[in-house]
Steps between C-alpha positions, in 0.01 A plus 500: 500500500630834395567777803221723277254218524567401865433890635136481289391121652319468843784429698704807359235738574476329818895521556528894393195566711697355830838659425331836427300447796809414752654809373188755554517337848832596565396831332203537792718452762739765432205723407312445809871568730481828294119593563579407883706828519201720514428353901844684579265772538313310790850519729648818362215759446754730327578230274206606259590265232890549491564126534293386220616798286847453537461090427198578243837752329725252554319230230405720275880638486689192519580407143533131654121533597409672157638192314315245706205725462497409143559149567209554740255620244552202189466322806112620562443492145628173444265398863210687407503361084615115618162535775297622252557197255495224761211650606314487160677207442287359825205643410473375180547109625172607759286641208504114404276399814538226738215244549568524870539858651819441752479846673753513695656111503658590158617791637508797736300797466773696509697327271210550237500888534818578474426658145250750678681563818835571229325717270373705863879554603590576173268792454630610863865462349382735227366752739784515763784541218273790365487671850846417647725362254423725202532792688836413658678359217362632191333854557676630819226665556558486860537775792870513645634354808546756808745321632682466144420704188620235287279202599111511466251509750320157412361465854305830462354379155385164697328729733313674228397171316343301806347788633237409268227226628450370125848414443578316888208293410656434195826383645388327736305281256823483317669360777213264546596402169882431544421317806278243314739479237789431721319249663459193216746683297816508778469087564422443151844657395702316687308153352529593138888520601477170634440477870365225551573388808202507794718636777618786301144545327392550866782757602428688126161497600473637823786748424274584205174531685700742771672708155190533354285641759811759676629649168136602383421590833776702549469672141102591626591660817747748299173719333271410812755619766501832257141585446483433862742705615727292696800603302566778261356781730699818587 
């Protein structure tokens, strides 16, 4: 079988889907650690966003972190386009019918809406690089640093943005999202790689469970804990 023909069969899709996917975890992680520096602001009141600016400046100057944004992005593409085509793939082998409807013995429910639950986090992808990441990296369009006239004030544009009800809501259903994506789609990675074995299917499991509930979680709390005023106040 030819390399082309392998990356357009079942298990190829299924093979760039979990290497993709292993990488946009590692990707959440270090996200998340740099989201985290807005609760400086709960222990230093005259922080007022400093932290997360200056580690916020420090990824968007870093020509290190430029190049594996790239990487970053063909890797959502490549995520989003493989997901898509499994998906349809899927759906096409249902429109057949079953004589006996399975429910959730052939498979969990959800397993059988990740399609819907993906194309939810990718419209939230869409909207957060529009608000944050557009404005940062491609307009500049944002208000200097006090503390530095040469770094931008991306806290003070997150306070703007989630002082809005509409758009909280919004995030947290995103997050909602990502957490019931992570959840069939973290184990499932590590199977498509081949882990096979039940002791460390339980460890990837329950580590997967715990990752997929506190990343979301703490990616929700960073728009609630604004419009709510527990950080970002003068």
């Amino acid at each position: 079988m030819k390399w082309s023909e392998f990356f357009t069969s079942s298990i190829g899709k299924k093979l760039v889907m979990a290497l993709t996917g292993v990488f946009l975890i590692s990707f959440l992680v270090v996200h998340a650690g740099i989201n985290a520096c807005i609760f400086a602001d709960l222990f230093d009141p005259n922080d007022n966003g400093e932290m997360f600016n200056r580690a916020a400046h420090f990824m968007g100057s870093s020509v290190v972190i430029r190049i594996m944004e790239v990487g970053l992005f063909i890797g959502f593409i490549i995520h989003i386009v493989q997901g898509f085509a499994v998906e349809a793939k899927n759906l096409g082998r249902r429109g057949k019918g079953y004589q006996v409807n399975l429910g959730n013995k052939g498979s969990k429910w959800y397993s059988r809406t990740m399609g819907l639950f993906g194309t939810l986090l990718f419209l939230f992808l869409v909207m957060h690089i529009s608000q944050f990441w557009y404005a940062s990296r491609i307009a500049h369009d944002l208000p200097e640093a006090s503390y530095d006239p040469l770094q931008h004030d991306l806290f003070s544009r997150m306070v703007e943005v989630f002082s809005h009800p509409f758009i909280v809501v919004l995030y947290v259903l995103g997050c909602f999202s990502l957490a019931w994506h992570l959840m069939h789609g973290f184990q499932s990675a590590f199977r498509t790689l081949g882990v096979h074995n039940n002791r460390y299917l339980h460890l990837i499991r329950g580590f997967g469970i715990g990752f997929s509930i506190l990343i979301p979680v703490l990616f929700a709390l960073m728009p609630v804990s604004i419009y709510f005023g527990w950080i970002g106040q003068d």
